[in-house]
LOZA-348505 format. One record per residue (C-alpha): residue number from 1; residue in three letters; chain; y, x, z negated. Coordinates in steps of 0.2 Angstrom, whole numbers, plus 5000, padded with zeros to 4 digits. Example, Ala and Ser with C-alpha at 12.3 -4.5 7.8 and 13.67 -1.06 7.14 Angstrom:
    i   aa  ch    yy    xx    zz
    1  ALA   A  4978  5062  4961
    2  SER   A  4995  5068  4964
//
This chain:
    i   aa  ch    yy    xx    zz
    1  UNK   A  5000  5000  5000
    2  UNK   A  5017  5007  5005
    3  UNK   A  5033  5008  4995
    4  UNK   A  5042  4998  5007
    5  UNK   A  5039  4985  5017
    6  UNK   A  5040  4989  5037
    7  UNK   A  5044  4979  5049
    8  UNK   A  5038  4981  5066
    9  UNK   A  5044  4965  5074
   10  UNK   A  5059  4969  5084
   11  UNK   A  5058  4958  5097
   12  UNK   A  5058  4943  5089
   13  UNK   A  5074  4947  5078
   14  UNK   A  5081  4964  5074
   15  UNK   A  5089  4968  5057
   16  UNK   A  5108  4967  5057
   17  UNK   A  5118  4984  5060
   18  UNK   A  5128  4987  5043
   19  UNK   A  5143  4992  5055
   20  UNK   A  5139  4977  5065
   21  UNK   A  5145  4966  5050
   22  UNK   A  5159  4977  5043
   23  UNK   A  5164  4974  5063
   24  UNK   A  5161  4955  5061
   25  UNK   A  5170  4952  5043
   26  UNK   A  5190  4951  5047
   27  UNK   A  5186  4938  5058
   28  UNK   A  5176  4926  5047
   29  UNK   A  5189  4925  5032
   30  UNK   A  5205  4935  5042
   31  UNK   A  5208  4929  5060
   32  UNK   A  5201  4913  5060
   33  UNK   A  5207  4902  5072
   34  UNK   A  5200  4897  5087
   35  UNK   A  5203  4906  5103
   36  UNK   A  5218  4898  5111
   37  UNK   A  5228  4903  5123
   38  UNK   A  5243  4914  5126
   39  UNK   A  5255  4898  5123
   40  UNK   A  5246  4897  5107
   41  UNK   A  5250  4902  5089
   42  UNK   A  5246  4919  5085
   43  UNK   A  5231  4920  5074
   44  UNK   A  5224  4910  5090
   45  UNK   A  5230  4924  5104
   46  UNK   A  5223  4936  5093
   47  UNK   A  5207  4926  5092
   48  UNK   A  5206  4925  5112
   49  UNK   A  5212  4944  5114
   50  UNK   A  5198  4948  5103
   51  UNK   A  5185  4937  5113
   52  UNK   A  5190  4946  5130
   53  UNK   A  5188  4963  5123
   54  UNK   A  5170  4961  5117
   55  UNK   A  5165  4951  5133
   56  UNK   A  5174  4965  5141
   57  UNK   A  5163  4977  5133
   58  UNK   A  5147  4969  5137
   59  UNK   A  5150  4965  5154
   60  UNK   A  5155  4984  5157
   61  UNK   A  5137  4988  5153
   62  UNK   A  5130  4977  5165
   63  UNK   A  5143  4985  5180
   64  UNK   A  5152  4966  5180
   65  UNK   A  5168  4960  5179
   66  UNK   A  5172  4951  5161
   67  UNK   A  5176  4934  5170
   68  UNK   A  5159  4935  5177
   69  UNK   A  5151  4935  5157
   70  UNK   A  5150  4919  5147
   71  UNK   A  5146  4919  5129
   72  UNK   A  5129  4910  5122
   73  UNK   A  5121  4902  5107
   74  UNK   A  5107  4915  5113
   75  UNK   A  5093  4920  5126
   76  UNK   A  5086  4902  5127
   77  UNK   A  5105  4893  5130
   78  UNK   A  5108  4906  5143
   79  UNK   A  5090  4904  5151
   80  UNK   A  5096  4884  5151
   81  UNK   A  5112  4885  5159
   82  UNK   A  5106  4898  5172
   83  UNK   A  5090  4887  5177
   84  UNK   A  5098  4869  5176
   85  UNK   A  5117  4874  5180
   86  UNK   A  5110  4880  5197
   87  UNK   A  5099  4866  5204
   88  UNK   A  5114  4854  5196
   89  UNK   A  5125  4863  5207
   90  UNK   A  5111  4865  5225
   91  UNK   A  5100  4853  5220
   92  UNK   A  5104  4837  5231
   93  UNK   A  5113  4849  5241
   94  UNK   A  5099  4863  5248
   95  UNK   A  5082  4859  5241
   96  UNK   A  5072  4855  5224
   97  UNK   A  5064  4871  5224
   98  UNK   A  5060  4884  5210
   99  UNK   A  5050  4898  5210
  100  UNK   A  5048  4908  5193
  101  UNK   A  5029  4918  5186
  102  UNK   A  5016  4913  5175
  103  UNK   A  5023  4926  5163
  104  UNK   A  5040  4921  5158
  105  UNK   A  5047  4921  5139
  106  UNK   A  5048  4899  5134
  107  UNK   A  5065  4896  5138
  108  UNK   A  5064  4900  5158
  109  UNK   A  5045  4893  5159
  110  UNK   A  5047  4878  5148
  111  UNK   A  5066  4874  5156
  112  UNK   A  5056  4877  5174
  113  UNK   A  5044  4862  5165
  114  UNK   A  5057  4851  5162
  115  UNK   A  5064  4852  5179
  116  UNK   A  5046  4849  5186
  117  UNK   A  5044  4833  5178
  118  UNK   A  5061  4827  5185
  119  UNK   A  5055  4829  5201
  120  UNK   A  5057  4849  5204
  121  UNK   A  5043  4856  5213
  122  UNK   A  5039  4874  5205
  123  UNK   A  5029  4888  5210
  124  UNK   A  5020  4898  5196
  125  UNK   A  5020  4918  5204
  126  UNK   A  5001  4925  5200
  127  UNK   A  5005  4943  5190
  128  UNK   A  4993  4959  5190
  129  UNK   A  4981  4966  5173
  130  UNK   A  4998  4974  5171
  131  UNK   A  5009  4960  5170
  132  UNK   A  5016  4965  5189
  133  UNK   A  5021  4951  5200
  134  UNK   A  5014  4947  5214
  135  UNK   A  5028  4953  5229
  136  UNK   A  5017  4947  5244
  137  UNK   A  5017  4930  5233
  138  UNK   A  5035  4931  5230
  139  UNK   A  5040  4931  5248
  140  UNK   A  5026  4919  5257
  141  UNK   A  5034  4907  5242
  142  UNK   A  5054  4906  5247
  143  UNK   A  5057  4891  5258
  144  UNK   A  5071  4884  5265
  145  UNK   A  5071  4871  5252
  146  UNK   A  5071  4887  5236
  147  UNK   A  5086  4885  5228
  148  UNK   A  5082  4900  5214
  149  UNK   A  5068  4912  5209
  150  UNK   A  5068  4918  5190
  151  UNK   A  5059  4932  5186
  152  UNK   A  5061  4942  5168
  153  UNK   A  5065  4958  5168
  154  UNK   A  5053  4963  5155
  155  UNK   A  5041  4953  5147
  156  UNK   A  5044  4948  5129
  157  UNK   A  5024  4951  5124
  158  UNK   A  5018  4964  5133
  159  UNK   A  5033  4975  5138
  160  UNK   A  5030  4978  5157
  161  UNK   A  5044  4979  5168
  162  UNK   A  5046  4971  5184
  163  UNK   A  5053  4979  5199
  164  UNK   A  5068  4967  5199
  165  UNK   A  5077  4978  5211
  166  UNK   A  5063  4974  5226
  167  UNK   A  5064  4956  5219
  168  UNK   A  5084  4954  5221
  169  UNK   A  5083  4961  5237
  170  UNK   A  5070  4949  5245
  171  UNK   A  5080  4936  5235
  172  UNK   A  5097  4941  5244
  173  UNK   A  5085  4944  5261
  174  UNK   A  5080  4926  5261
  175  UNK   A  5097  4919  5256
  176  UNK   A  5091  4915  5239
  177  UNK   A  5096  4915  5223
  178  UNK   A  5089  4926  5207
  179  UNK   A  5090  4927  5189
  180  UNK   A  5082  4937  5177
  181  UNK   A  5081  4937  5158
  182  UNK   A  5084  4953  5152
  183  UNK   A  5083  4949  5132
  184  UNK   A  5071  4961  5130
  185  UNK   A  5079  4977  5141
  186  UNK   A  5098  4975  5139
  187  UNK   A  5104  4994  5133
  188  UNK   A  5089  4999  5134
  189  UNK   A  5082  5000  5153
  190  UNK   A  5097  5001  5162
  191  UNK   A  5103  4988  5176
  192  UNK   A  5120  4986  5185
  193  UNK   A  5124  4974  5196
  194  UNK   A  5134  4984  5207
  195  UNK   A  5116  4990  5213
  196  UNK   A  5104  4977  5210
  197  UNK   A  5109  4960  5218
  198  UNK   A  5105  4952  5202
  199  UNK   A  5114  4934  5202
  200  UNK   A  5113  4928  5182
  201  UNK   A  5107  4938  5170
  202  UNK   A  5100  4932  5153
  203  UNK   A  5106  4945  5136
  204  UNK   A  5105  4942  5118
  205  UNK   A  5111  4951  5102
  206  UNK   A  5098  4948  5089
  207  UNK   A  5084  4961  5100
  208  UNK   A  5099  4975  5099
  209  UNK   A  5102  4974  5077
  210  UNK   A  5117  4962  5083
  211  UNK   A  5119  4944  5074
  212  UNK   A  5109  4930  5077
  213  UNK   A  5115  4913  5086
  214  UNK   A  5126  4923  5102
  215  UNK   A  5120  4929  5117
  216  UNK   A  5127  4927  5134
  217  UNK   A  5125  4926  5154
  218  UNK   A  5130  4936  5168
  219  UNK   A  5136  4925  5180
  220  UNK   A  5141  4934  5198
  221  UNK   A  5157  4928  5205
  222  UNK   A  5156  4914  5218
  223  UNK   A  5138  4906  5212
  224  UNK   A  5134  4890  5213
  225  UNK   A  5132  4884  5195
  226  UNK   A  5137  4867  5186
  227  UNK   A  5142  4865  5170
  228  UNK   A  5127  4860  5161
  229  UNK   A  5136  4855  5144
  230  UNK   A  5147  4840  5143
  231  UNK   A  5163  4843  5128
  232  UNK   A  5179  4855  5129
  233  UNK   A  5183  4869  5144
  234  UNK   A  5179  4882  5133
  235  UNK   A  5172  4900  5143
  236  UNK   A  5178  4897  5159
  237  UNK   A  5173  4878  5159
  238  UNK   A  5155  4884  5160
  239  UNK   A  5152  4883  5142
  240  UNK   A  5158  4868  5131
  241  UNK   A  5160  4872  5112
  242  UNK   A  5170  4882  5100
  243  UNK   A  5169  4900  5105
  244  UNK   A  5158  4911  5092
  245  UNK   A  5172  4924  5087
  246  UNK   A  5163  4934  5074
  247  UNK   A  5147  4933  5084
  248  UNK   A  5154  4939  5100
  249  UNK   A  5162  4954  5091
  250  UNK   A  5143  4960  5083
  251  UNK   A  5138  4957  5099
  252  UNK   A  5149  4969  5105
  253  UNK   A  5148  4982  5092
  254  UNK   A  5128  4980  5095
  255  UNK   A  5129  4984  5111
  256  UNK   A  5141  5002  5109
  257  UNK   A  5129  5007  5095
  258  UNK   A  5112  5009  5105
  259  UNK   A  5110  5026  5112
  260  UNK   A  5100  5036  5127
  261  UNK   A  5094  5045  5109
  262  UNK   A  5088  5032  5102
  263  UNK   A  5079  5023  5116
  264  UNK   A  5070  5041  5117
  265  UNK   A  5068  5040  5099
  266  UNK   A  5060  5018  5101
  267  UNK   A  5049  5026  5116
  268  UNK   A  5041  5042  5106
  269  UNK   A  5037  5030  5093
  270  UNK   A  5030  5017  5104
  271  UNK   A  5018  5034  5114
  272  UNK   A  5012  5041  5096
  273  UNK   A  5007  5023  5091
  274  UNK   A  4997  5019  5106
  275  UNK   A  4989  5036  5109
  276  UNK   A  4985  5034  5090
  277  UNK   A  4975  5017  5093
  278  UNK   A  4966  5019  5106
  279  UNK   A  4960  5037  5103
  280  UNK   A  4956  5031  5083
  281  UNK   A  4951  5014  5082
  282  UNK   A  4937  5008  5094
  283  UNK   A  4933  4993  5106
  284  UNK   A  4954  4991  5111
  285  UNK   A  4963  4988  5128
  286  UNK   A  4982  4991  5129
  287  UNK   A  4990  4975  5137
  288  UNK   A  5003  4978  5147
  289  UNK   A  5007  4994  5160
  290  UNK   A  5005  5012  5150
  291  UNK   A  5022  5018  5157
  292  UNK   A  5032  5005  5165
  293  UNK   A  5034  4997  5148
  294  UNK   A  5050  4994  5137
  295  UNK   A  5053  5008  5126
  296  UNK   A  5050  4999  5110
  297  UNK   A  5033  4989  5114
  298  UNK   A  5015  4992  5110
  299  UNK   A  5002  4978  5111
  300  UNK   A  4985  4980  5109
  301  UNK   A  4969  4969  5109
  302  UNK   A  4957  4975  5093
  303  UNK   A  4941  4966  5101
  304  UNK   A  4930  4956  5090
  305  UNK   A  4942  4952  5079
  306  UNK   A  4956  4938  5077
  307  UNK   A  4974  4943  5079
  308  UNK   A  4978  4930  5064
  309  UNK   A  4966  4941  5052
  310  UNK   A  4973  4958  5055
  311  UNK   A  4993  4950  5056
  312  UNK   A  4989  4943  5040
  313  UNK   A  4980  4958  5030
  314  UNK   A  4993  4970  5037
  315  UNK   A  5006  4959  5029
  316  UNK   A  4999  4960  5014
  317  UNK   A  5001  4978  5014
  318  UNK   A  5016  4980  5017
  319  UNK   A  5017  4979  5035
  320  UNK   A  5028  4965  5049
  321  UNK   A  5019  4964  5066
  322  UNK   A  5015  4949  5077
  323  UNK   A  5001  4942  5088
  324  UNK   A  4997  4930  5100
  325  UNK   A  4982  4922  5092
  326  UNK   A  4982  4901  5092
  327  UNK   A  4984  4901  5075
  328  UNK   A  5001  4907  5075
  329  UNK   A  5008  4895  5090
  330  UNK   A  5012  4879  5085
  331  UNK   A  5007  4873  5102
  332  UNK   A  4989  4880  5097
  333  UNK   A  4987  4890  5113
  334  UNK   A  4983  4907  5117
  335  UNK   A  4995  4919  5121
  336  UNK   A  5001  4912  5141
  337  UNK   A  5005  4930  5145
  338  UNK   A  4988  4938  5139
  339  UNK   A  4979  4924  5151
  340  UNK   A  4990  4928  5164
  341  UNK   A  4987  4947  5165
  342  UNK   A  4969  4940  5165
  343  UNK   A  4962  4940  5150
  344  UNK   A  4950  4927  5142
  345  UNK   A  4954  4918  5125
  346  UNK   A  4945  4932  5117
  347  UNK   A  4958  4944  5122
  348  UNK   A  4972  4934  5119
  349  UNK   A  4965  4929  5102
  350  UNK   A  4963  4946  5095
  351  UNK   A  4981  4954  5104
  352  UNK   A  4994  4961  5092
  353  UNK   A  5012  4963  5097
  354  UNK   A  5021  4982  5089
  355  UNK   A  5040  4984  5091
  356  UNK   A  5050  4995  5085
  357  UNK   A  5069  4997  5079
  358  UNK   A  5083  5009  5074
  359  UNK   A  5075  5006  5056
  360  UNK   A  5058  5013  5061
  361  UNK   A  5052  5031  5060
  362  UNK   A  5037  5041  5063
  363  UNK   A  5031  5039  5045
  364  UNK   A  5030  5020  5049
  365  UNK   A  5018  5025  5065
  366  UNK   A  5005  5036  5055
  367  UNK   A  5007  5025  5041
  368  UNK   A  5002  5006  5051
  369  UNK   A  4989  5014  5061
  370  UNK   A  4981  5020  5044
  371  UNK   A  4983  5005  5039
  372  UNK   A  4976  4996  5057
  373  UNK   A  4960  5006  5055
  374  UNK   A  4954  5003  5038
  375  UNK   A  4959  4982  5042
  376  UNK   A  4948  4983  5060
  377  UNK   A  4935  4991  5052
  378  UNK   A  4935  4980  5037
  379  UNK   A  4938  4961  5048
  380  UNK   A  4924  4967  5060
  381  UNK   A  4911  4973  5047
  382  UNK   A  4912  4952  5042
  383  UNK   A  4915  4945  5058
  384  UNK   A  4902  4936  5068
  385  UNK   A  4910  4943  5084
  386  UNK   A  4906  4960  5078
  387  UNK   A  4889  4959  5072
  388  UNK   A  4882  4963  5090
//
């Protein structure tokens, strides 16, 4: 049992940045007011000054312009408007068309379902064992009648990145449009939009040890998208609802915080813990590509044993990590991802999700596979699955 308790679940929330909240403070009890304009009063012009500079710092990252960023309540809002804003805006007028992958994080794929039972027909892209999409697939797919493809930029389980620079171009080629939900890479695999003709892009604070509750969308200039929010005129009229000040500023200070160094850092971490598993700890199969992978994702069947058991048993010493075993998914379904890549329920069952943060060091790696191995040996020793 460790002296602390370590938390290697990054990718579903990320502890909040200490300088991130000294950042965010002033304006939860100084400047206050809503943004308003520069006919407002001044604690309001100081509010939207404030607002542009943080959108002006994120944008910058992605190589856009600030009027093309909109702030979010997070990933899954920006994943909405993207989806929904475009086919309100080409829907009746182009086509009812979708295309997106099998693979894709629950706000693009479940948003993708909702358009489906409204009379949207959507194509599901077959992916490779290593989470790849299917290119060839990609291009047979785009009709006249596609009105957007979707594709993530990395995907939120197993980490493999997709080669969204050949997608946005076979997207621009056929006149169609793309987004991508980069939650999962923002600041840390880079992507500009002066190069890659990316059309919305999905980002989110909480994955970068920025607050929870803001996130945004890249929007380039001149897409067709309809507001998909009914209320005020707030961020560009795209967006209705009082601007998140004090979240837009964390975001910000999140984002100038992440460092080439540290990414190095997230990714020796991630190498030691997988060479470590596999070479140590028998019967497992990493999910996900070995080298085109975000830097701060491991996942890793443990065959013949439950996900569930070892998330559970590792917790009770001392340790935070994730699977995509039923048990865990309120829907009571295996991992979508892990049955994607190919995998049976078996696989799925037993997969647990690693993810590291600027919290994490080497000590943590040594110390949870340890850890992994004496809880794999121990759950097989009583499982049934193991006994052959």
């Amino acid at each position: 049992m460790l002296d602390k308790f370590v938390y290697l679940d990054n990718a579903a929330a990320s502890r909040l940045d200490d300088r991130v909240l000294e950042a965010m403070k002033p304006y939860f009890f100084g400047v206050y007011a809503v943004a308003t304009s520069e006919f407002g009063y001044s604690q309001g012009i100081e509010a939207r000054e404030t607002l542009d500079k943080a959108r002006g710092i994120i944008a910058d990252v992605l190589g856009a312009s600030h009027k093309e960023f909109i702030f979010t309540s997070g990933s899954t809002e920006s994943s909405n408007i993207a989806l929904k804003g475009v086919v309100l805006a080409l829907g009746e007028k182009k086509g009812k068309h979708i295309i997106i992958s099998k693979i894709e994080d629950f706000p693009v794929l479940h948003s993708a379902k909702a358009l489906e039972r409204q009379g949207f027909r959507v194509t599901y892209l077959d992916v490779d064992n290593d989470g790849f999409v299917d290119l060839d697939q990609l291009r047979e797919s785009i009709t006249e009648e596609t009105i957007l493809v979707s594709i993530q930029h990395a995907n939120q389980e197993i980490g493999t990145i997709q080669d969204i620079k050949t997608i946005a171009r076979i997207c621009r080629e056929k006149g169609v449009l793309f987004h991508t939900d980069a939650t999962h890479t923002f600041t840390r695999v880079p992507l500009d939009v002066k190069e890659v003709p990316v059309d919305l892009i999905t980002v989110s604070a909480h994955t970068i040890h920025g607050p929870r509750g803001i996130g945004g969308l890249y929007i380039r200039k001149g897409t067709p998208i309809a507001k998909w929010m009914d209320g005020g005129f707030q961020e560009f009229d795209l967006r209705a609802g009082i601007e998140n000040i004090p979240g837009a500023v964390g975001f910000a200070k999140a984002v100038e915080l992440v460092t080439p160094e540290e990414n190095d850092r997230l990714k020796a971490m991630r190498d030691r813990l997988i060479e470590r598993v596999l070479a140590e700890i028998p019967s497992t199969t990493l999910n996900g590509d070995r080298w085109m992978r975000i830097s701060q994702n491991a996942n890793v069947t443990f065959h013949l044993v439950e996900g569930e058991s070892i998330t559970l048993h590792l917790d009770m010493r001392g340790f935070a990590v994730s699977t995509g075993s039923a048990c865990f998914s309120r829907s009571l379904e295996a991992s979508h991802v892990i049955l994607g890549i190919g995998g049976d329920h078996e696989r799925a069952h037993g997969s647990v999700r690693f993810t590291f943060g600027r919290y994490n060091n080497m000590e943590d790696v040594d110390a949870v596979v340890e850890a992994l191995a004496d809880v794999v040996r121990e759950l097989r020793e009583i499982s049934p699955l193991g006994k052959d």
